[in-house]
N, C-alpha and C positions, 0 to 999 in steps of 0.2 A: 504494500500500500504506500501510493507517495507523501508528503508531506504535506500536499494541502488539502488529499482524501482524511487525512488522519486528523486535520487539525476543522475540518471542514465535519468530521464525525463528533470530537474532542465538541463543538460548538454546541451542536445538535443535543449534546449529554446534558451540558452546562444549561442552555436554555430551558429544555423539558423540567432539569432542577429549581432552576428559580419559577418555574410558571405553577411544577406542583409543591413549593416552600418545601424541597426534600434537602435538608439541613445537610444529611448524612453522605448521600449521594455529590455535595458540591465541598464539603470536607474532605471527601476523599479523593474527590477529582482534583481538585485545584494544584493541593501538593507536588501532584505529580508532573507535573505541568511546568517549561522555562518560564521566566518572565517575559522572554520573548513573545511567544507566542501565546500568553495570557494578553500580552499587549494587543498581538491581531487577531485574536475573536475578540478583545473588547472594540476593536475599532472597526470589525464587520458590526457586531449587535449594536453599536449606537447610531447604526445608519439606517438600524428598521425601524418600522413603525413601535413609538413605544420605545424605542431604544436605549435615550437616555435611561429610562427610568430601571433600563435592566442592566445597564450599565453601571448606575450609582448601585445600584442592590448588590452584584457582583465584587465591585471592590469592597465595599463593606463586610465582604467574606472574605478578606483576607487581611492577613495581620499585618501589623503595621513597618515591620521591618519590608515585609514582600510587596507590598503596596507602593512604599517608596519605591522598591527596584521597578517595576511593571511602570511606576509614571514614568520613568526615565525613557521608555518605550514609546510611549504614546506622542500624535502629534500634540501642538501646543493648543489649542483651542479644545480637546479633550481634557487634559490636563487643567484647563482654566473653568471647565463644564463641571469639572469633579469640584475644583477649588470652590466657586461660585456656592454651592451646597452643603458646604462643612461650615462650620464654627472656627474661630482662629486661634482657638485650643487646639483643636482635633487637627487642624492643617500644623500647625507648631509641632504637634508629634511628629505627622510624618517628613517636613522638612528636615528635622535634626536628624534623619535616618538615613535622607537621599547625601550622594555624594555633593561635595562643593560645587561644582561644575554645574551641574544638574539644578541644587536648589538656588542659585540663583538664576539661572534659567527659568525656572516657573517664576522667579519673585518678582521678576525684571515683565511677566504679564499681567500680574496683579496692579488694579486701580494704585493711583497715589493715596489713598485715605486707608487703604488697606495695607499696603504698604509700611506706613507710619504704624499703624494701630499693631502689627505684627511685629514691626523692631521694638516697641515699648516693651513687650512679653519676651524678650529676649535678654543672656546676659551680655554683657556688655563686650566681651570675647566675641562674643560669637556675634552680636549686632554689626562689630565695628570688620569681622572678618565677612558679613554676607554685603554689607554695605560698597566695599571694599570690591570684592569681586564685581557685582552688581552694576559697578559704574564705569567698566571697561566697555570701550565702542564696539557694537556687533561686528562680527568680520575679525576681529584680531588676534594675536595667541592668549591674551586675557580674559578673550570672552570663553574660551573654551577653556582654559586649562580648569585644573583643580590644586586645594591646597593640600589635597588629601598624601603626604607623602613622607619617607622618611629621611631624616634630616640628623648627620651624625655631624659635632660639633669637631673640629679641626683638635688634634692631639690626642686626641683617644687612644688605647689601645685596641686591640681586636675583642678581647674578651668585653671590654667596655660598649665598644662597639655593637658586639652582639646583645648585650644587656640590652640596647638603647632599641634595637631593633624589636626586640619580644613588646618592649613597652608599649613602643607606636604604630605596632603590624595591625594591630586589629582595626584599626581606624584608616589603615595608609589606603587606596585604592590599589598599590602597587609598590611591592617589598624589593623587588628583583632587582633595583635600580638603585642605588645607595645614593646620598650627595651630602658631599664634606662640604659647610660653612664655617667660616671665620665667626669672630667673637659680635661682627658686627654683619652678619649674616649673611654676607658675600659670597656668593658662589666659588671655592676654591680648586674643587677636582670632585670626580663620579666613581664608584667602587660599585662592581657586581656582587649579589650577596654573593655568589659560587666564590668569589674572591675571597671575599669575607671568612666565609666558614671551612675553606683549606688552610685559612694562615694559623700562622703561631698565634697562641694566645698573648703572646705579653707585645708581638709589632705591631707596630704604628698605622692607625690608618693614612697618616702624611707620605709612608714610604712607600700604600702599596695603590694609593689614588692613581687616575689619570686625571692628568692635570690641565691637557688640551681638551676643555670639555666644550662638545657644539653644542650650542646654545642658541635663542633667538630674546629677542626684543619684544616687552610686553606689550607692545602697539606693533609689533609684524603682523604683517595677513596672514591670515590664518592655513590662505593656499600654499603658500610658501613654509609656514608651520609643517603641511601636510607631506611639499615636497622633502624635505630635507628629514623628516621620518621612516617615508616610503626610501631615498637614495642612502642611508646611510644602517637601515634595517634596525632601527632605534624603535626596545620597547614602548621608553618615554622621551622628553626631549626637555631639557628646566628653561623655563621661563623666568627671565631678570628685568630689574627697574633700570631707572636709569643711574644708579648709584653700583649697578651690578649686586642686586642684593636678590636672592631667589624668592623667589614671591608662589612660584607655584613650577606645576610640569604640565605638558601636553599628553596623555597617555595614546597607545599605537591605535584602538579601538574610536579613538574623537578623531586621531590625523585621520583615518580611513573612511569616517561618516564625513569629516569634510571634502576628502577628495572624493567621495562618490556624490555628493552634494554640489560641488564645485563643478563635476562632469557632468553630471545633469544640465549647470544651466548654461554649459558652453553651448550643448547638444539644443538645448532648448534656442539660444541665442544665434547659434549655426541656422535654425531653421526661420529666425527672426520671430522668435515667442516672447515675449516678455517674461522673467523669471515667477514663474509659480508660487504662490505661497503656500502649498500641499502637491500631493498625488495628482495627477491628471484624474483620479478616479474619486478624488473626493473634493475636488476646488467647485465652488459653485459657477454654475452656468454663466452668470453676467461676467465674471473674472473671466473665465476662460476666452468669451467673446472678445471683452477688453484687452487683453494680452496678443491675442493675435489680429486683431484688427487694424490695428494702425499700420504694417509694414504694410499688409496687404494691400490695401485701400492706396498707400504711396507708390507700389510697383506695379497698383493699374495704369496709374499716370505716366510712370517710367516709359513701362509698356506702349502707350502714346507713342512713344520715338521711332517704335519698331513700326508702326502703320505710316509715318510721315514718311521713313528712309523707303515704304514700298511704293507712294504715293509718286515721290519725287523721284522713282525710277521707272514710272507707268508706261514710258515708251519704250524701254529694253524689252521690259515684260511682255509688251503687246505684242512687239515684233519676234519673242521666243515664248511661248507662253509655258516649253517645258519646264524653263529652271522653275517655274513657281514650285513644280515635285519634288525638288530635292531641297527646295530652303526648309523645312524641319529639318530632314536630317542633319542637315549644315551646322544650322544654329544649335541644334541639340547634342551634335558632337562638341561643340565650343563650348557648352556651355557643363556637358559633364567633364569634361578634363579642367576645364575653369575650379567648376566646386571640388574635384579633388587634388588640385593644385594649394585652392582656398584651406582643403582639411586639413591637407599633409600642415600645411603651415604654420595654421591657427596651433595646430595641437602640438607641432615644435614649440612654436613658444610658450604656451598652457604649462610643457613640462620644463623648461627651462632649458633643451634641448636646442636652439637657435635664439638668436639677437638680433637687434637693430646691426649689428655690428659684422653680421653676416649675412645681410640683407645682397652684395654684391656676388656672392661666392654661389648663393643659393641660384640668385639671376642667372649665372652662368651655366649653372649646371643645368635649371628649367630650360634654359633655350636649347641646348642639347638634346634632352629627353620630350620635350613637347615637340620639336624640329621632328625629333625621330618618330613619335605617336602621329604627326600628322601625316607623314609620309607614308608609313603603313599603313593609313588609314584612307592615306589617296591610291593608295595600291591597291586595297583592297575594293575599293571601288573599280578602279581602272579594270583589275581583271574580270569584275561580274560585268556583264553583258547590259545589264538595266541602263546606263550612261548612254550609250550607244544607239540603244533600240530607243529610247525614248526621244533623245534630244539629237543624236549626231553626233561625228567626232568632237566637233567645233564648242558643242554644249556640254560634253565628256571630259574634254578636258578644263574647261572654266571651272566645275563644279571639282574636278581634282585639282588645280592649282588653289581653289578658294577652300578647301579644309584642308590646307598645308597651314594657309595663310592664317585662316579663324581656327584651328586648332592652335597655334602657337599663339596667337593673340591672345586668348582664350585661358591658357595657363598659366600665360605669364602677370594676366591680369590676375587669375586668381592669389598667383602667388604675390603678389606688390599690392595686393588691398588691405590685408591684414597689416601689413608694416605703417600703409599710409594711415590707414586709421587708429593705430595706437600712435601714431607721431602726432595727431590732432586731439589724442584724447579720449576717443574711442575703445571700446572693446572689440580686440580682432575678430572676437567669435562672429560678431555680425556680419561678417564677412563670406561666410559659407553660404549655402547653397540658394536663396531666394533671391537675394542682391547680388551675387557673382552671375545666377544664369539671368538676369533680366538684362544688366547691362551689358552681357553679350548679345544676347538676342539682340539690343538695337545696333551694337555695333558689325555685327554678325551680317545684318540682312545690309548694312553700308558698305560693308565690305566683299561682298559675295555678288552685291549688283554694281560695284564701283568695277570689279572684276570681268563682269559679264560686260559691262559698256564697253572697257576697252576692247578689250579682246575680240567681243562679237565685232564691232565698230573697224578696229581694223581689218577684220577678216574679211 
């Protein structure tokens, strides 16, 4: 049985429980169950009719340690459905239970008045550490890290050390990752526990630290957080102020929800969507409209151009009416080696993989490689017989010299718009596939009847 037969059945148990208040039957289920996937049957059931209300009923069977894990699942606007309905005692419990990282994520949806009234009920530790996280800008390695971590002070021994570790494991998110600070809290050097628990008891943790530790900046983006996680295979990664003092870490589980979150909205923004606030399967209707209606609605206009350049070439046309059959193909060839000119490029930069810097090296190599994609591509035409029988030599060969021509224009475009557009400020991703093939098309059908004029004309 697959995983979403089983969790799709696992739903099925759970509901039948709460509809006949079988106490026993949702005691026994739940346990068994990740928080994962307690997270996606809660967020299929609060999409049915009724749903909320089986929704609040469900977490309320679960205790309050599991409850915090499962919120850390859900999207936000679940998470603020459940808050909405508690008391801010009963939310105060489960706050103190979710990871750093997490509860200020929820705190940071709650109204300002609730807000306020939740820090009052707090000690002042813990006010001035939710506060704290809370008011780092979305996007950055502050908004995601956590303070949840362990922290061995600079001179220790190992034995010491390992003391220090027993104390603060149970709270830490993540043991595996040791970090030596100074007396003034400075990031000094990182120790592995496997490091930790081979060494002598009486050595230093100063002797057996790394002391070049990669690190980021608690206002870096959070993509670049994610890259240098994913390229350097770093469980955590410590996040420092500007005093170089550790303030928290990036754990490998958050770099990986942002770079799958990060991908989404290139992918999103490649097809020119505006970035999602949820699931394409649970954003409401009007958002969804709004999000992609604007580029559209702008590359009808574009699109304009491509009917003017047929217009203003009405007399070529008249006098060969065949090439009108092969302008799709033409423009359609241009304009998929365009968009995947545009991918390859967007998504070099995305990874950190190319630069402005190699903006010349790349030019040279696309003219190469789209040179050669058009040519086989006129080749391929050349030898199928359709060129011929439909239009003549004279028309056979226009429509092979003109996807030499729009295939290489075509690529090269793709590849120089991503560059142009971050040099003005732009995100490259907009660059993919609805904006690269429009403005080939118009330049396509200029370029393919600019071709047919001469060439029929002198011939």
């Amino acid at each position: 049985m697959s995983l979403n037969e089983t969790l799709t059945e696992q739903k099925s148990v759970l509901l039948a429980a709460l509809e006949q208040d079988d106490a026993g039957t949702l005691d026994e289920a739940l346990p068994e169950l990740r928080a994962a996937d307690i997270g996606e049957i809660l967020e299929d059931i609060a999409e049915e009719e009724e749903g909320l209300v089986r929704f609040q009923a469900l977490m309320e069977r679960l205790p309050i340690e599991r409850r915090a894990n499962v919120l850390g699942y859900l999207p936000g606007e679940l998470q603020l459905a459940w808050a909405a309905e508690i008391a801010d005692d009963a939310l105060l419990l489960v706050l103190e239970e979710m990871s750093s990282d997490e509860r200020a994520d929820l705190f940071n949806l709650l109204d300002e008045d609730r807000r306020e009234g939740l820090l009052r009920r707090m000690a002042r530790q813990e006010r001035e550490e939710l506060k704290r996280l809370a008011s780092y800008e979305e996007g950055t390695a502050g908004a995601i890290m956590t303070s949840d971590y362990v922290a061995i002070p600079s001179g220790m021994t190992v034995s010491q050390a390992l003391m220090r570790v027993r104390q603060t494991a149970p709270d830490a998110e993540t043991v595996y990752q040791l970090y030596i600070v100074d007396t003034e809290g400075r990031l000094v050097g990182t120790l592995s526990l496997r490091q930790l628990m081979v060494a002598r008891p009486g050595a230093r943790v100063d002797d057996l630290m790394i002391k070049d530790v990669i690190g980021v900046a608690v206002d870096e983006e959070q993509e670049e957080v994610a890259r240098l996680v994913a390229r350097y295979d770093l469980l955590a990664i410590p996040v420092i102020d500007a005093e170089e003092r550790l303030v928290g870490i990036v754990t490998h589980d958050d770099a990986m929800d942002v770079a799958e979150s990060e991908a989404t909205e290139d992918i999103h923004k490649g097809m020119s969507i505006g970035a999602l606030e949820d699931g394409v399967s649970r954003v409401p209707l009007w958002s969804l409209y709004r999000k992609r209606v604007f580029w559209l609605v702008l590359l009808v206009f574009a699109n304009l151009f491509s009917g003017a350049g047929i217009a203003y070439f009405e007399d070529t046309i008249a006098a060969q009416v065949a090439l009108v059959f092969f302008l799709p193909l033409l423009i359609g060839s241009g304009g998929n080696a365009g968009a995947q000119a545009a991918t390859l490029t967007v998504r070099g930069m995305a990874t950190g993989d190319v630069g402005v810097k190699d903006w010349g090296k790349l030019l040279g190599r696309e003219l190469l490689v789209a040179g050669s994609l058009g040519l086989t591509m006129a080749l391929a035409l050349a030898v199928a017989p359709i060129g011929v029988m439909r239009g003549g030599e004279t028309v056979a060969m226009v429509v092979a010299f003109s996807m030499v021509v729009i295939v290489l224009f075509g690529s090269l475009l793709g590849m120089c718009l991503p560059f142009i557009l971050n040099r003005i400020g732009w995100d490259p991703a907009t660059a993919s596939a609805p904006l690269v093939t429009t403005l080939i098309d118009a330049s396509g059908v200029l370029i393919y009847f600019s071709i047919a004029t001469a060439l029929l004309a002198g011939g």
